[in-house]
One Martini backbone bead per residue (centre of mass of N, CA, C, O) as a GRO file, in nm:
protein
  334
    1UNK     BB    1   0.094   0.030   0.025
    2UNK     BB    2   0.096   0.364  -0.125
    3UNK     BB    3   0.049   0.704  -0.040
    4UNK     BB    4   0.043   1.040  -0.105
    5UNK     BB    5   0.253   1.077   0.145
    6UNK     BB    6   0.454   0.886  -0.011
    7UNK     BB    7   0.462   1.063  -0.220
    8UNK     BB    8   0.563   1.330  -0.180
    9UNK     BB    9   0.823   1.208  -0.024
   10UNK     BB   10   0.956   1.155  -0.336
   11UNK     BB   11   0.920   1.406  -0.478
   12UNK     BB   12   1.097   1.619  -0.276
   13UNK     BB   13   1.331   1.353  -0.160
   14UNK     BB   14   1.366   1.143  -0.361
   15UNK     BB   15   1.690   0.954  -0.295
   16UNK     BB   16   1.487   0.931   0.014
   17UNK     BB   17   1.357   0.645   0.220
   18UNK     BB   18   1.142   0.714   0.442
   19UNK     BB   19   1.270   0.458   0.608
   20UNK     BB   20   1.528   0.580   0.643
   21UNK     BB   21   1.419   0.834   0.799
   22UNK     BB   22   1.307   0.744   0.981
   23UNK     BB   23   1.562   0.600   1.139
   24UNK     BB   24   1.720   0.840   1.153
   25UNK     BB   25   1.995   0.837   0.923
   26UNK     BB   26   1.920   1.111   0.716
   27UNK     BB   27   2.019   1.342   0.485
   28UNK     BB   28   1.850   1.611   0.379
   29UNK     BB   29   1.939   1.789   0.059
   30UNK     BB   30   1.998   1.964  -0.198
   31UNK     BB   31   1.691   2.165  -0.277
   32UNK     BB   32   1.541   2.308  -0.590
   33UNK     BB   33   1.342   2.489  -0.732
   34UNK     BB   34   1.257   2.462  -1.033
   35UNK     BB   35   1.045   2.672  -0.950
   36UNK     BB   36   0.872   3.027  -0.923
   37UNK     BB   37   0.787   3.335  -0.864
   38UNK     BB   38   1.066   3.456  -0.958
   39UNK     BB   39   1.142   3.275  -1.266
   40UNK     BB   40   0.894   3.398  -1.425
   41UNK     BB   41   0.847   3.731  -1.439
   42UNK     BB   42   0.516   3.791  -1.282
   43UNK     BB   43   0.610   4.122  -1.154
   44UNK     BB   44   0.641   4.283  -1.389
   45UNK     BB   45   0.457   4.575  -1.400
   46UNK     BB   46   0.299   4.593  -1.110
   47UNK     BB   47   0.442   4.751  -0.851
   48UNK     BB   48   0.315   4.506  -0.674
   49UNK     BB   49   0.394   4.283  -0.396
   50UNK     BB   50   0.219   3.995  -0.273
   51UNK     BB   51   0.281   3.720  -0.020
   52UNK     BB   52   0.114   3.387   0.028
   53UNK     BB   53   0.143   3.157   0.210
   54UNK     BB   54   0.113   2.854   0.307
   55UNK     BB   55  -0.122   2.625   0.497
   56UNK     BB   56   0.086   2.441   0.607
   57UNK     BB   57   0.107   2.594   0.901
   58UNK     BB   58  -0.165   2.452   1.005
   59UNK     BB   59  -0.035   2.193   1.103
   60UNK     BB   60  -0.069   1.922   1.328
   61UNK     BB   61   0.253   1.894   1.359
   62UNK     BB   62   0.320   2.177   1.483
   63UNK     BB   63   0.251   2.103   1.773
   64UNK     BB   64   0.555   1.964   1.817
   65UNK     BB   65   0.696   2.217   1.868
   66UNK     BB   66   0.978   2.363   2.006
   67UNK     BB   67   1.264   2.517   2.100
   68UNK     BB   68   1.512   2.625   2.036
   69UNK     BB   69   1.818   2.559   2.047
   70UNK     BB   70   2.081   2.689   2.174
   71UNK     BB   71   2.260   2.434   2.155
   72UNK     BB   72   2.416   2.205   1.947
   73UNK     BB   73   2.295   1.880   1.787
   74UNK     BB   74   2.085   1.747   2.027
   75UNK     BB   75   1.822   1.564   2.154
   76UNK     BB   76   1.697   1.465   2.532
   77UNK     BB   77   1.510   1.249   2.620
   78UNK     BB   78   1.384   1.145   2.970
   79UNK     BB   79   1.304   0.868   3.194
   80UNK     BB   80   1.159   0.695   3.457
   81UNK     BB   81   1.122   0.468   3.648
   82UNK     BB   82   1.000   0.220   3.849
   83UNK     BB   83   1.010   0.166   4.207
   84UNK     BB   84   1.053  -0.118   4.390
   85UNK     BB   85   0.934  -0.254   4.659
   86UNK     BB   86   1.044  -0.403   4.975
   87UNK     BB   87   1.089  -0.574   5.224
   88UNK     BB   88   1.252  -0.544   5.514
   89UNK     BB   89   1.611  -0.658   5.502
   90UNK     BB   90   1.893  -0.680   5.659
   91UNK     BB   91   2.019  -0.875   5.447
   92UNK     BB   92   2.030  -0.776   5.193
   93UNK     BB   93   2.129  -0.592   4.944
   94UNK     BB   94   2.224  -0.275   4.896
   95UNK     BB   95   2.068  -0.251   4.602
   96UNK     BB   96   1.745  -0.368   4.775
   97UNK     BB   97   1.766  -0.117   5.021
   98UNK     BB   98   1.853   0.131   4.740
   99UNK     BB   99   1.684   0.121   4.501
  100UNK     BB  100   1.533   0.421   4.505
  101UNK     BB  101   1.833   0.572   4.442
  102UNK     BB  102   1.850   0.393   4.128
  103UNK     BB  103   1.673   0.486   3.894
  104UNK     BB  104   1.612   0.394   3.557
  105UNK     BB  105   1.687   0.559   3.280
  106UNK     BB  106   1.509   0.622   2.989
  107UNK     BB  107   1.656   0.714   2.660
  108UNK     BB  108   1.621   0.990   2.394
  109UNK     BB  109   1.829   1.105   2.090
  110UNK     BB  110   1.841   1.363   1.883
  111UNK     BB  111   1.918   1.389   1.529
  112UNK     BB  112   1.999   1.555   1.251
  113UNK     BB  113   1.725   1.484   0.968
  114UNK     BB  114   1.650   1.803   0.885
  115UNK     BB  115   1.851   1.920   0.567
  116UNK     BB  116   1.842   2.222   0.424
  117UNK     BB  117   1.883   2.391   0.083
  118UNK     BB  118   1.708   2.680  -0.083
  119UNK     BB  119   1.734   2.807  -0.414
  120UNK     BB  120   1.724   3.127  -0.526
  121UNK     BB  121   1.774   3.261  -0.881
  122UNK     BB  122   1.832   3.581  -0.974
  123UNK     BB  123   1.812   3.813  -1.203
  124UNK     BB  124   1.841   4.140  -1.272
  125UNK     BB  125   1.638   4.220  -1.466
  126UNK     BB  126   1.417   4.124  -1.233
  127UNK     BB  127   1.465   4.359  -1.014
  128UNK     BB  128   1.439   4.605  -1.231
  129UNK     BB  129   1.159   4.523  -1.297
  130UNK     BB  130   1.033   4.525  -0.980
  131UNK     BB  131   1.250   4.758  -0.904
  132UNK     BB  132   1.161   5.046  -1.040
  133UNK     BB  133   1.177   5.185  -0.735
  134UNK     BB  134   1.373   5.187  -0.450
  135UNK     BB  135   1.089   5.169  -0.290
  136UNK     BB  136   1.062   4.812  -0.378
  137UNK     BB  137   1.247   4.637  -0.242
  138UNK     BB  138   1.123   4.530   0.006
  139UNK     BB  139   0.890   4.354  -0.175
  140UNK     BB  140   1.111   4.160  -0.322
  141UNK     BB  141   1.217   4.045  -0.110
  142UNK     BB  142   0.972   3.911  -0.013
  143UNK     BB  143   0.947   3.731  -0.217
  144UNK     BB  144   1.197   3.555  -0.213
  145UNK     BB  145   1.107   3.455   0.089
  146UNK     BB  146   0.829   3.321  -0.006
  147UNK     BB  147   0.950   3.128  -0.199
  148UNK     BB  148   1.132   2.977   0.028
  149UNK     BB  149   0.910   2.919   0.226
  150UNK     BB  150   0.709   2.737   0.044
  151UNK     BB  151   0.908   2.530   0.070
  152UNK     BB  152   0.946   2.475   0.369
  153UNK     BB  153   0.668   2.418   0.458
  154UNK     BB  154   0.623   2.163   0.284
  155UNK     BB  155   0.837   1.999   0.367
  156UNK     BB  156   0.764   1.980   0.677
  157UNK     BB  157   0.472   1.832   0.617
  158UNK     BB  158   0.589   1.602   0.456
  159UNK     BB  159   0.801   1.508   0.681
  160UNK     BB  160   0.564   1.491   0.909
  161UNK     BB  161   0.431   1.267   0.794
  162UNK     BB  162   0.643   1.049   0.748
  163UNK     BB  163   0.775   1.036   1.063
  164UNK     BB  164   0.508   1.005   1.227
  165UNK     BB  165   0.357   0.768   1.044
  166UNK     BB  166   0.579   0.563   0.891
  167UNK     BB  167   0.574   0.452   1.168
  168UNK     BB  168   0.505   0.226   1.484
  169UNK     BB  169   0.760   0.132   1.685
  170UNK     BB  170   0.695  -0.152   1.778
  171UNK     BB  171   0.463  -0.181   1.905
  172UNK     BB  172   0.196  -0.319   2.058
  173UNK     BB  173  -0.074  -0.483   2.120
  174UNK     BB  174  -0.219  -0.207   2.300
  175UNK     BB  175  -0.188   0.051   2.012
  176UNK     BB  176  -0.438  -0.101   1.887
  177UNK     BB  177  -0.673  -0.102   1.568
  178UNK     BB  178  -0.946  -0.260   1.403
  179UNK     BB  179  -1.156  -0.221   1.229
  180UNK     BB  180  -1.488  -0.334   1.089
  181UNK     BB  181  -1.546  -0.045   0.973
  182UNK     BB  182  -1.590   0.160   0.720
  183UNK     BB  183  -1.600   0.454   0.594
  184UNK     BB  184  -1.939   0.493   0.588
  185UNK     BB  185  -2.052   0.314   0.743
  186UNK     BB  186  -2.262   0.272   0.985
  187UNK     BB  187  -2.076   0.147   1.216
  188UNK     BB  188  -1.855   0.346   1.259
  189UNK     BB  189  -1.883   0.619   1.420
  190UNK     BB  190  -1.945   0.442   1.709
  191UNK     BB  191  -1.655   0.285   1.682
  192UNK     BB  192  -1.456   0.536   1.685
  193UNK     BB  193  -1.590   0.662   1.899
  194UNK     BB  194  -1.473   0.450   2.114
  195UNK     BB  195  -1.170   0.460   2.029
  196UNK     BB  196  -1.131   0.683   2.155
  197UNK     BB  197  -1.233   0.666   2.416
  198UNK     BB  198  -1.073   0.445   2.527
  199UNK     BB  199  -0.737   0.586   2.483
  200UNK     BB  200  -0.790   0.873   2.576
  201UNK     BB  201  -0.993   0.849   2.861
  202UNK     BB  202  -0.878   0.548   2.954
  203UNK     BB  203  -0.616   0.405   2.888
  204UNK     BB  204  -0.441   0.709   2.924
  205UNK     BB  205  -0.576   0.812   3.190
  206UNK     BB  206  -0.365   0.586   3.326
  207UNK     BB  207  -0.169   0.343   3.495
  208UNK     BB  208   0.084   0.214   3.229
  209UNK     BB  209   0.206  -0.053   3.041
  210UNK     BB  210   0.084  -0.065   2.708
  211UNK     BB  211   0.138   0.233   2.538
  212UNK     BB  212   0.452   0.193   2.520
  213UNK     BB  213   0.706   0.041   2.434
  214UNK     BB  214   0.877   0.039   2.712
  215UNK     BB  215   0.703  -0.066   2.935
  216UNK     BB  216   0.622   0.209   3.092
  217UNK     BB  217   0.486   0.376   3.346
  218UNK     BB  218   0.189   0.585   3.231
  219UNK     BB  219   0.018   0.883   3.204
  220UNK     BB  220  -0.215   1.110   3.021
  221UNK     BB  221  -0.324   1.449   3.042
  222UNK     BB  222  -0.292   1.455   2.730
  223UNK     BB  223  -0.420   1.474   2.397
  224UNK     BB  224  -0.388   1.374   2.031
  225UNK     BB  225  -0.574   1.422   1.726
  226UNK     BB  226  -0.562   1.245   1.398
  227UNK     BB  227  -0.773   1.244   1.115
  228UNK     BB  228  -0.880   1.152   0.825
  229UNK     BB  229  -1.046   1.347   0.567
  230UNK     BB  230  -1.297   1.099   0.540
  231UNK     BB  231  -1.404   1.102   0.822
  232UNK     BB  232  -1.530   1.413   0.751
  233UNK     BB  233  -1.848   1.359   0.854
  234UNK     BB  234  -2.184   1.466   0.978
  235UNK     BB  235  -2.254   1.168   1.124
  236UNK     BB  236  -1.993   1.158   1.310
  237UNK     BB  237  -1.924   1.428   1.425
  238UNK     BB  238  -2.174   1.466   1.577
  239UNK     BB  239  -2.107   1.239   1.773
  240UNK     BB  240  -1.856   1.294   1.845
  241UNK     BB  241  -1.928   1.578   1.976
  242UNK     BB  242  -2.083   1.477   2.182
  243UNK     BB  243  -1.868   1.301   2.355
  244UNK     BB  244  -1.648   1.550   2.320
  245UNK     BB  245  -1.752   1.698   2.533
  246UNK     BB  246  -1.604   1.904   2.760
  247UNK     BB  247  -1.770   1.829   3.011
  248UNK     BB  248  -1.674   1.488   2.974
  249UNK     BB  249  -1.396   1.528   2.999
  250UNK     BB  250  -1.073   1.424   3.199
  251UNK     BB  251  -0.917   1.444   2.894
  252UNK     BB  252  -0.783   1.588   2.712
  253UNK     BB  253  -0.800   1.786   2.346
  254UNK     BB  254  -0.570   1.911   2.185
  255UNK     BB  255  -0.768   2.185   2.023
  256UNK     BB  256  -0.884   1.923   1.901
  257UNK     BB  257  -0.976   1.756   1.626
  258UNK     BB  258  -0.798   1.651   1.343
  259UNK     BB  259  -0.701   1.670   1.005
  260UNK     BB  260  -0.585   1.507   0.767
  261UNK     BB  261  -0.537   1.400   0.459
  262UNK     BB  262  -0.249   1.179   0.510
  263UNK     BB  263  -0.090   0.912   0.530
  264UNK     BB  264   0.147   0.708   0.589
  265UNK     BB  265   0.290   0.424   0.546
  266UNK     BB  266   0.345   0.170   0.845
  267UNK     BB  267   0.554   0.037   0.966
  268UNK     BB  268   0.451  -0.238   1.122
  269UNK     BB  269   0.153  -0.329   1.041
  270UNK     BB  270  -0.076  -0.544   1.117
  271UNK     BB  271  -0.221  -0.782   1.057
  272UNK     BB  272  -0.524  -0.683   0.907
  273UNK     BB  273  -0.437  -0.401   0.835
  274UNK     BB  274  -0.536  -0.103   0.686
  275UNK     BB  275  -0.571   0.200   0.649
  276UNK     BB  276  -0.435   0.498   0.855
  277UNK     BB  277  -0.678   0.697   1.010
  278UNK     BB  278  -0.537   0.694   1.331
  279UNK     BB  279  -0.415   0.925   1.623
  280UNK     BB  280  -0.292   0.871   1.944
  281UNK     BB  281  -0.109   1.124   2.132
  282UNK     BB  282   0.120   1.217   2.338
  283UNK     BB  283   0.284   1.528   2.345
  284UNK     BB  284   0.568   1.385   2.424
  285UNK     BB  285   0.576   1.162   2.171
  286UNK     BB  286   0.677   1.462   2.006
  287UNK     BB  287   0.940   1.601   1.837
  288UNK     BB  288   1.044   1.922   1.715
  289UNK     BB  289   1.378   2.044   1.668
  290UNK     BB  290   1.543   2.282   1.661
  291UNK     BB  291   1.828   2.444   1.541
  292UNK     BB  292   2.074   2.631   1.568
  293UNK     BB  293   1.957   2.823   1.386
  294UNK     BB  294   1.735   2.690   1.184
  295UNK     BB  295   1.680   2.960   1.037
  296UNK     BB  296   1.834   3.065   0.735
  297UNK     BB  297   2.010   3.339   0.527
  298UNK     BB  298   2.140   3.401   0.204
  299UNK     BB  299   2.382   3.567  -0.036
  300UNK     BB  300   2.549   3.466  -0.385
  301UNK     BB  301   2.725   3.652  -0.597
  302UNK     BB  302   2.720   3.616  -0.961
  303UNK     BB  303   2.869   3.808  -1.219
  304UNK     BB  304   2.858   3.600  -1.487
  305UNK     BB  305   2.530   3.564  -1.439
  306UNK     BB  306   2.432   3.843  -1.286
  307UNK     BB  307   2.324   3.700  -1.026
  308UNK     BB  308   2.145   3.572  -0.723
  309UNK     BB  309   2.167   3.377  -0.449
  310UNK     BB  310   1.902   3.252  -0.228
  311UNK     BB  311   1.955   3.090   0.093
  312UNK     BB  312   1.791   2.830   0.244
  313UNK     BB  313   1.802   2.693   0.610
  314UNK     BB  314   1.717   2.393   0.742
  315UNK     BB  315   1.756   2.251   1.098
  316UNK     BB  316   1.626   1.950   1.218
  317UNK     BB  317   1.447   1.740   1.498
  318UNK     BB  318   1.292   1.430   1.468
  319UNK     BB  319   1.077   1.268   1.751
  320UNK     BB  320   0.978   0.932   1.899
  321UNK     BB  321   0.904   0.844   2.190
  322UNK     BB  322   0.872   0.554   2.381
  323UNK     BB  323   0.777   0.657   2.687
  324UNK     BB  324   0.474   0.721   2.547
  325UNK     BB  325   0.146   0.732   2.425
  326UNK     BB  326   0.047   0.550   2.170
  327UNK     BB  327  -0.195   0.489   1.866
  328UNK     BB  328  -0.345   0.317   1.612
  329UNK     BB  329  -0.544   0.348   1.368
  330UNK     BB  330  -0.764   0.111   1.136
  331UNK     BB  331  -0.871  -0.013   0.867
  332UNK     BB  332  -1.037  -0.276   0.732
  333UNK     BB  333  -0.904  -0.527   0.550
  334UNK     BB  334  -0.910  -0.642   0.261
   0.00000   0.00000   0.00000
């Protein structure tokens, strides 16, 4: 199986397979736009240029963007087990009688895996025709600006559908549902709001160590939930809608749930599963953290070519914490 955003993510960064992306080992680099707003030479002779950036800003995967780091090339998340007590026993050893003293810490660090530079190059005579006037140019700039922009968002956009929805990484037995019925179908918005209210209200809701992969007990004060734009529709939502009404809620659903265009194909999902339709995520185990200075801009003057070009740069750690709550949801298998 095959998903849109599976094509999108092959077409944006070529030859990097995205099971590569996702195991966190690959450089994106050196993607130029074919085409764009400014080598198109559509600004000319217009006296103003106004640049409307991509809708893709308002993605559901921005939720988990963090603080650009201050220092450094990587982030560590940590959490502690839990620790065991038991009854005192004077000969026991050591370590039995202050094990409290020494709760086993388990960490994931993320290092940077998403790094591009975006170039766009204009010729002179373009800058000439846009800036008819001095004081135009620095509609010029924001022009060439958001020409970089528009690939910018386009790609976090695309890398975060892929990066988080495209593995499932290593899941647990409890960490998924396989509904019974498709989408559309008579009895599905009953199930799926079932599937929702289960993972969020009551299985996140307690301690448990069944819904993240290291088997750490844990429960989520807060979840994001995420469905496909086809679970989108009015007897559904209806349902959804009075189900999850906030006087009812005991687990936030931060936001409110969203909708996504399409979930990228995920690596290891369970036999018998159709395709990615929701996912249940504690707010803490994603995270996009920025790289200090994670977005630059720069321009380098070619004489001989008469152009200048433009280049943007961002450098994120995409990362998955296994040591927090999140479950997958699937429509039935063909």
């Amino acid at each position: 199986m095959t998903t849109a955003t599976d094509g999108q993510f092959t077409a944006r960064f070529g030859d990097v397979t995205a099971s590569t992306y996702v195991a966190n080992q690959a450089i994106l680099a050196d993607f130029t736009p074919t085409t764009s707003l400014i080598n198109t030479g559509m600004l000319s002779d217009i006296g103003r240029a106004t640049i409307y950036g991509p809708e893709y800003q308002e993605s559901f995967w921005n939720k988990f963007m963090k603080a650009p780091l201050g220092r450094g090339d990587s982030a560590l998340t940590a959490r502690f087990k839990g620790v065991t007590s038991s009854a005192y026993n004077p000969a026991s050893a050591y370590t039995a009688l202050f094990n409290a003293n020494n709760p086993e810490m388990v960490s994931n660090v993320a290092t940077k895996n998403l790094s591009r530079q975006v170039a766009v190059e204009i010729n002179d005579r373009y800058i000439a025709q846009m800036a008819q006037v001095p004081e135009m140019i620095g509609d010029v700039s924001a022009s060439i600006m958001a020409a970089s922009n528009a690939c910018y968002m386009n790609d976090m956009w695309v890398a975060s559908k892929e990066y988080f929805s495209g593995s499932t990484r290593s899941m647990g037995t409890d960490q998924y549902a396989i509904l019974t019925n498709n989408v559309g179908d008579a009895g599905f918005g009953a199930e799926m709001t079932e599937a929702l209210w289960g993972f969020s209200q009551n299985k996140f809701g307690y301690i448990s160590n069944k819904y993240n992969a290291t088997g750490i007990d844990t429960k989520s004060p807060m979840v994001n939930v995420a469905l496909k734009k086809s679970c989108e529709y009015p007897t559904f939502k209806k349902l959804l809608s009075e189900t999850f009404n906030p006087e009812m809620l005991r687990i936030e659903v931060n936001g409110g749930i969203d909708y996504v265009d399409d979930f990228a194909t995920p690596a290891g999902a369970p036999v018998g599963a159709g395709e990615l339709i929701g996912i249940v995520v504690d707010p803490r185990a994603y995270e996009i953290t920025p790289m200090p200075e994670a977005l630059s801009t720069e321009a380098f003057r070619n004489p001989s070519r008469k152009a200048t070009a433009y280049f943007t740069t961002y450098e994120y750690a995409m990362q998955d914490n296994p040591f927090f709550n999140k479950a997958f949801i699937y429509a039935p298998g063909a």
